[in-house]
C-alpha positions as CSV (number, residue, x, y, z in Angstrom):
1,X,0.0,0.0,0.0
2,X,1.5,3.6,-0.9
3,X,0.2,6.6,0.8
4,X,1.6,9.7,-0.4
5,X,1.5,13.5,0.1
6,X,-8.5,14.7,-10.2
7,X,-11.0,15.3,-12.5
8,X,-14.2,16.3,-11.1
9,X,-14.1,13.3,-8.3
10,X,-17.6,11.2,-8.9
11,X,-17.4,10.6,-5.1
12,X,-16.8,13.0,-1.8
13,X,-17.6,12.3,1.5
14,X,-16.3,13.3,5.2
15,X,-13.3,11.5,6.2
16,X,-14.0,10.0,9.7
17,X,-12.3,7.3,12.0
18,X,-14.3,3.9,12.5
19,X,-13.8,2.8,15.3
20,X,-13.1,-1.0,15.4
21,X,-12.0,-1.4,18.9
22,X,-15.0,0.4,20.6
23,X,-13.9,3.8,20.4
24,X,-15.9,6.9,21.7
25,X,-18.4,8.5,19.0
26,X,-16.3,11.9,20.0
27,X,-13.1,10.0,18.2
28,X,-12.9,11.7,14.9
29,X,-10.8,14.4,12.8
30,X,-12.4,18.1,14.0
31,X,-13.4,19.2,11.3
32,X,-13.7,15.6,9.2
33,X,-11.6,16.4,6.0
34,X,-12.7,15.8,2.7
35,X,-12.5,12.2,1.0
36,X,-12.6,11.0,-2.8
37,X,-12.4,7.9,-4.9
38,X,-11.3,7.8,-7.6
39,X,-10.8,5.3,-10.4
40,X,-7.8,5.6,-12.3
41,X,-5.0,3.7,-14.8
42,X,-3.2,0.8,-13.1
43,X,0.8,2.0,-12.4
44,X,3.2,-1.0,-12.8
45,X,6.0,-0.7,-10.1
46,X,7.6,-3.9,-11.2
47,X,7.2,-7.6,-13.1
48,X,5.3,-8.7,-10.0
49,X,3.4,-5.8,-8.5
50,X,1.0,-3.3,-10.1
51,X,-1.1,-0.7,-8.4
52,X,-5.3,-0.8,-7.8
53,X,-7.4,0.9,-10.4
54,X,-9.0,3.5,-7.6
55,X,-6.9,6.0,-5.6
56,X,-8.2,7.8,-2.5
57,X,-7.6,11.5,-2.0
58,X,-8.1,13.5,1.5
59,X,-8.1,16.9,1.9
60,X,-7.8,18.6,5.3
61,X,-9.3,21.9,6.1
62,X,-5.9,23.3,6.7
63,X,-5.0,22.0,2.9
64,X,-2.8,19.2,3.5
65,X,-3.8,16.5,1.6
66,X,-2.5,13.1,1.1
67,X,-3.0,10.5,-1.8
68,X,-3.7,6.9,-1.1
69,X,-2.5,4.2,-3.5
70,X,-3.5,0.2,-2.5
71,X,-1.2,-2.3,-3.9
72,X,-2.7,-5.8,-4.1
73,X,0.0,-8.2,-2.0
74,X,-0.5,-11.2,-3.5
75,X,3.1,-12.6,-4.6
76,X,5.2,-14.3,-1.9
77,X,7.0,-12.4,0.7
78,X,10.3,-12.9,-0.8
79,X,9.3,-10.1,-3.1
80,X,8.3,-7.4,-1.2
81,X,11.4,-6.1,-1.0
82,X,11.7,-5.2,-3.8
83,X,8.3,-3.7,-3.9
84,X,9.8,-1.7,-1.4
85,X,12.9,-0.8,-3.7
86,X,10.3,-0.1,-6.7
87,X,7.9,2.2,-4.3
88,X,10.9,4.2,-2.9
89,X,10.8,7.4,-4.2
90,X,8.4,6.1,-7.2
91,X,8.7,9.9,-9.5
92,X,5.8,8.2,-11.2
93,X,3.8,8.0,-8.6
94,X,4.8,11.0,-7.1
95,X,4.0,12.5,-10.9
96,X,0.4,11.0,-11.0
97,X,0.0,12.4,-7.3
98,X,0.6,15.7,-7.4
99,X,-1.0,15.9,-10.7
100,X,-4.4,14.5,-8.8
101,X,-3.9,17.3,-6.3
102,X,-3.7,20.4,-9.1
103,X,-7.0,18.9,-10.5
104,X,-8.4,18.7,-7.4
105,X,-7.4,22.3,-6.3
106,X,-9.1,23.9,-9.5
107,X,-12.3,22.3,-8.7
108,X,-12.5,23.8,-5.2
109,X,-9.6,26.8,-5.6
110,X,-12.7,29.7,-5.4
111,X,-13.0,28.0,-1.6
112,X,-9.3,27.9,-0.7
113,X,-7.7,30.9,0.6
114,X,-4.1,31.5,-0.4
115,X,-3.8,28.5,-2.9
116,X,-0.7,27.2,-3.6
117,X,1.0,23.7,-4.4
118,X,4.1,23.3,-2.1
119,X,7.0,21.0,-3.4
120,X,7.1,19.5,-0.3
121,X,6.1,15.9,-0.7
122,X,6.4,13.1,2.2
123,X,5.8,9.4,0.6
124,X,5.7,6.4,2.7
125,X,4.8,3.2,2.3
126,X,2.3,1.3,4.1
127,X,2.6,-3.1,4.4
128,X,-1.2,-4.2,5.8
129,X,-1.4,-8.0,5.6
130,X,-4.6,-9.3,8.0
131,X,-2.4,-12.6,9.5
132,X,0.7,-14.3,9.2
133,X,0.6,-18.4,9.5
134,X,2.8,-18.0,12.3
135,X,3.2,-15.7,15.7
136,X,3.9,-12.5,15.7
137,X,6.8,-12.7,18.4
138,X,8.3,-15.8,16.3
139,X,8.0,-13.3,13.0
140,X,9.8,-10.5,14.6
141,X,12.3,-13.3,16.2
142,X,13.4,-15.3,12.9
143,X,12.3,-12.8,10.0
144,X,13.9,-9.5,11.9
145,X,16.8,-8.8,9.4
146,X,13.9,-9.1,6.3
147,X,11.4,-7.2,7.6
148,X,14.3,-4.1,8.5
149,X,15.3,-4.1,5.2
150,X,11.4,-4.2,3.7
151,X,10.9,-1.2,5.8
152,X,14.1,0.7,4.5
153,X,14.0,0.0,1.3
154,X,17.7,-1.2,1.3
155,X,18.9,-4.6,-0.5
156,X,22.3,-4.7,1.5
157,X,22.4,-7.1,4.7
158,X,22.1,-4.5,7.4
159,X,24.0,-4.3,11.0
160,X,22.2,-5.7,13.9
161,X,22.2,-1.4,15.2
162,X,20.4,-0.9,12.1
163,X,18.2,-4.0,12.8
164,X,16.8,-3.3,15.7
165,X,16.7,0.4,15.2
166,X,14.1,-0.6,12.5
167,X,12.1,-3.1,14.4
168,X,12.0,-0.6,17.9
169,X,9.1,1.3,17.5
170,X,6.1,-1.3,17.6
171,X,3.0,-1.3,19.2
172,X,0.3,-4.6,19.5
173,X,-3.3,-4.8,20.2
174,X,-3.5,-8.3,20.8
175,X,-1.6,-11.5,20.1
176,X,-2.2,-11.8,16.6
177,X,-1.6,-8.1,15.5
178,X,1.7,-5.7,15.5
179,X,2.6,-2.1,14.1
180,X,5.3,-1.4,13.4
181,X,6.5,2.0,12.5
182,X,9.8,3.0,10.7
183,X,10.8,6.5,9.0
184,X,10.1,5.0,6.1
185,X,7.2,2.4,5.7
186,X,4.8,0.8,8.4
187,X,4.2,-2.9,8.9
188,X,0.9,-3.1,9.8
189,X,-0.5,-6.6,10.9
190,X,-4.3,-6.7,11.6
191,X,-7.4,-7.9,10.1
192,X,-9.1,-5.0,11.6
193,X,-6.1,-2.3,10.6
194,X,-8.2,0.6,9.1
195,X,-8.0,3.0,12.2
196,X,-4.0,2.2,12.7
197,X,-3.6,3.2,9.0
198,X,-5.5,6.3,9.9
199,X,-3.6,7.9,12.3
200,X,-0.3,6.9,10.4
201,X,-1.8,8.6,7.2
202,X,-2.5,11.6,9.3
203,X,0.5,11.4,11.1
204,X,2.5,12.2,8.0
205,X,0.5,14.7,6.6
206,X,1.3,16.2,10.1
207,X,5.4,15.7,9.2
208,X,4.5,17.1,5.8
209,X,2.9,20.1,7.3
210,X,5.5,20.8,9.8
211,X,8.3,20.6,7.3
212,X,6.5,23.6,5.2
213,X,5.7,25.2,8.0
214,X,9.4,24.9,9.0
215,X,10.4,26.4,6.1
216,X,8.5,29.1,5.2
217,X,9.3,30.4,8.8
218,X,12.8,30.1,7.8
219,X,11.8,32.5,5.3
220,X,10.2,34.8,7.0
221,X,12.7,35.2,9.4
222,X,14.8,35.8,6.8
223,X,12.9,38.8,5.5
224,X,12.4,40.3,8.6
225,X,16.0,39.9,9.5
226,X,16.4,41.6,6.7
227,X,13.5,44.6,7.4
228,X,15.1,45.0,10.6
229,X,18.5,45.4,9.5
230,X,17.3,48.3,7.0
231,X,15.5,50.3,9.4
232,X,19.0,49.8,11.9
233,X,21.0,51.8,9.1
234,X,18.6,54.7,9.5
235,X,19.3,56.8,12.0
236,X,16.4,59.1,11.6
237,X,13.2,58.0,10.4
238,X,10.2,60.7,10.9
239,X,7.7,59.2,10.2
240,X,7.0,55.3,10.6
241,X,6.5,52.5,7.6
242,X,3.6,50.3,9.1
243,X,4.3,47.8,5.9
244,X,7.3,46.0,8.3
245,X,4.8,45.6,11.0
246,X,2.5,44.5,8.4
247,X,3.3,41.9,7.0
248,X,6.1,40.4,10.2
249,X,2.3,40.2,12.1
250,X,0.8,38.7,8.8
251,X,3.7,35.9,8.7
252,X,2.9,35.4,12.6
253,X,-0.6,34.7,12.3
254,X,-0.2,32.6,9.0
255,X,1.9,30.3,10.7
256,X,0.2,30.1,14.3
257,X,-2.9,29.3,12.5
258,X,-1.5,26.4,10.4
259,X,0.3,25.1,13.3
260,X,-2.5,24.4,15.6
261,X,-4.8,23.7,12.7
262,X,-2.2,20.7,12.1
263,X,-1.7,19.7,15.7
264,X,-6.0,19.7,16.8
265,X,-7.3,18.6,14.0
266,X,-7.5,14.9,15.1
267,X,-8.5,14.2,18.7
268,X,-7.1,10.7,19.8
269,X,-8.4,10.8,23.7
270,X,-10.7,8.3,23.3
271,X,-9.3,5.7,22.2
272,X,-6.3,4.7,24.7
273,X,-4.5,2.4,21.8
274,X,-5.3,4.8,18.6
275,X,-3.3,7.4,21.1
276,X,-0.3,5.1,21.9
277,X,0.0,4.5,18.5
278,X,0.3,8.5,17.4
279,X,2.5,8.9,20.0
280,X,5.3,6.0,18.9
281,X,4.3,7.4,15.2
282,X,5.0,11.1,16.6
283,X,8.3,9.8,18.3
284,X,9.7,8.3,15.5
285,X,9.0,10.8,12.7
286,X,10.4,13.2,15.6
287,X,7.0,15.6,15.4
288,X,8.4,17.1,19.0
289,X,11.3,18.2,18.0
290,X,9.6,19.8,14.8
291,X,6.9,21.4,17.3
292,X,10.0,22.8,19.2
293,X,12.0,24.3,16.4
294,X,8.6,25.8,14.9
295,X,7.2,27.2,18.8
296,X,11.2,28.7,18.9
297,X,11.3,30.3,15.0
298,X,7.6,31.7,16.0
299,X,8.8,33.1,19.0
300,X,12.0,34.3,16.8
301,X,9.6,36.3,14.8
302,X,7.9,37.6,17.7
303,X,11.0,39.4,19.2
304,X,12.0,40.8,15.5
305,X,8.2,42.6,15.5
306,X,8.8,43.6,19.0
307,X,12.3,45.0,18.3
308,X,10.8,47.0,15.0
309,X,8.3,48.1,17.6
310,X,10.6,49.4,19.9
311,X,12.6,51.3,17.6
312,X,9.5,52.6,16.2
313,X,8.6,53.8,19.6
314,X,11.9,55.2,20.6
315,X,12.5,57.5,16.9
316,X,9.3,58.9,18.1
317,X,10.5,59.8,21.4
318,X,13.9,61.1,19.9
319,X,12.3,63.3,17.6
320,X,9.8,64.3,20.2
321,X,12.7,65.1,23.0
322,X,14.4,67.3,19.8
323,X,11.7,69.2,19.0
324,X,10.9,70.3,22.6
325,X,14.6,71.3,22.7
326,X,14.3,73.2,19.7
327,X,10.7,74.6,21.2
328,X,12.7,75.6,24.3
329,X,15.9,77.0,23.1
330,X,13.4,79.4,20.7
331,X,11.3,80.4,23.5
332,X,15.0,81.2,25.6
333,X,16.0,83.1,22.7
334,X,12.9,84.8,21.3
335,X,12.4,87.3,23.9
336,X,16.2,88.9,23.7
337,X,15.6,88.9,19.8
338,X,12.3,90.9,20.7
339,X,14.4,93.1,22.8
340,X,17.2,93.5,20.4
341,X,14.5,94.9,17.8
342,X,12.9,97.8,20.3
């Protein structure tokens, strides 16, 4: 299964959460993004594997959207590597994506504020098989050096470091089902895995979102840097250009509105599992130490406006504190010139 970051779709509906382990009615994306089907041309990735004729196409009210691909496993295991080799980085699919998302964006552009396709992409790949004919722990015991290098893509024998680096971030349910999560595909065993894939999908369209966001603050610090170094090399300025305060507040609130439109638009307290497995996902696509770095470039931001708007303030008070010299020196002065004249 690939999941990456259309024609008028035939089919739309609102994207919710299942819930197949008895999950509060309350568990579900706030506001529930917008879903389409799709059918499409079949993508060969290799001899063996092909992709489905019907994509799937989310779009979140903060417009990150993700495209899901399914990939029918049907050849032996032995081959899924290179399924893995053939999905990483697939510029075909990647093509066929983010030409899917242009369509889609010209159909509902007149209700998107700001539109814009980013070249930020996050692809990952997504193994679901329902059971395996043997236990999980005996799977992850005898098959641990396969299944690392399924989930990285890489045809070398790896290190036992690398190995278990792989393999470290897994979560079960039960006996019979495992998740496990890698930076760069999932294996997902479960017969009942639709809510698992869920909060992986979402959880990197959340990466995808932070590394923009990331980004285009590094940009905008840039600029202010910038507006704040210009104004330095001016001494004097008598009167004050609002655009710099203008557009450093318009680059705050941009990006403190996508940032918690990312980080609340899924609500995972209800369902203690769903939550455990974000939070391994969060951990290992490090989404805290993206939160950090964006909380301490907003706050960056914060201190340029505020320094602008200090030396705003104090030009005004210099040019004040002149003038009432001046005003006093001329009213010292003005009555010996009176004098002078009579």
């Amino acid at each position: 299964m690939k999941r990456s970051g259309v024609s008028v779709p035939r089919s739309a509906k609102g994207e919710t959460i299942k819930h197949k382990r008895r999950a509060p009615h309350y568990f579900e994306y706030r506001p529930a993004p917008l879903g389409i089907s799709q059918r499409t041309e079949s993508i060969r990735i290799n001899e063996t594997f092909a992709t489905d004729t019907q994509v799937e196409l989310v779009v979140y009210d903060f417009v990150g959207s993700r495209l899901s691909t399914r990939i029918p496993l049907s050849a032996e295991s032995s081959r899924l590597l290179a399924l893995s080799e053939g999905l990483y980085e697939n510029e075909q699919l990647l093509a066929d994506s983010r030409r899917r998302v242009e369509d889609v964006l010209n159909v509902i552009q007149s209700a998107v504020s700001k539109a814009n396709i980013s070249a930020f992409v996050e692809d990952y790949v997504i193994f679901q098989i329902d059971s395996f004919g043997e236990p999980i722990e005996g799977l992850l015991t005898r098959h641990a050096a396969q299944l690392a290098q399924i989930l990285r893509a890489e045809s070398r024998e790896l290190s036992t470091d690398e190995v278990i680096d792989a393999l470290s971030h897994r979560i079960s349910f039960g006996k019979d089902d495992v998740a496990i999560v890698d930076w760069n595909a999932a294996l997902v065993v479960d017969k009942e895995a639709e809510d698992v894939l869920n909060v992986l999908e979402f959880a990197n369209v959340e990466l995808l979102e932070m590394r923009f966001l990331d980004q285009r603050l590094d940009d905008a610090l840039g600029l202010a840097y910038e507006r704040l170094s210009k104004r330095s090399q001016k001494w004097l300025t008598l009167r004050s250009d609002p655009s710099d305060m203008r557009d450093i507040s318009q680059w705050q609130v941009d990006s403190a509105i996508l940032f918690e439109g990312v980080n609340n638009v899924l609500k995972l307290l209800g369902d203690q599992y769903l939550a455990r497995v974000y939070r391994l996902t969060a951990e290992r696509f490090h989404l805290n130490e993206w939160d950090a770095s964006i909380l301490r470039k907003l706050e960056t931001l914060e201190s340029i406006y505020q320094k602008i708007s200090d030396q705003m303030v104090s030009r005004r008070m210099e040019v004040l504190e002149w003038i009432i010299i001046v005003l006093i020196a001329i009213s010292i002065v003005l009555p010996f010139v009176s004098q002078g004249l009579h």
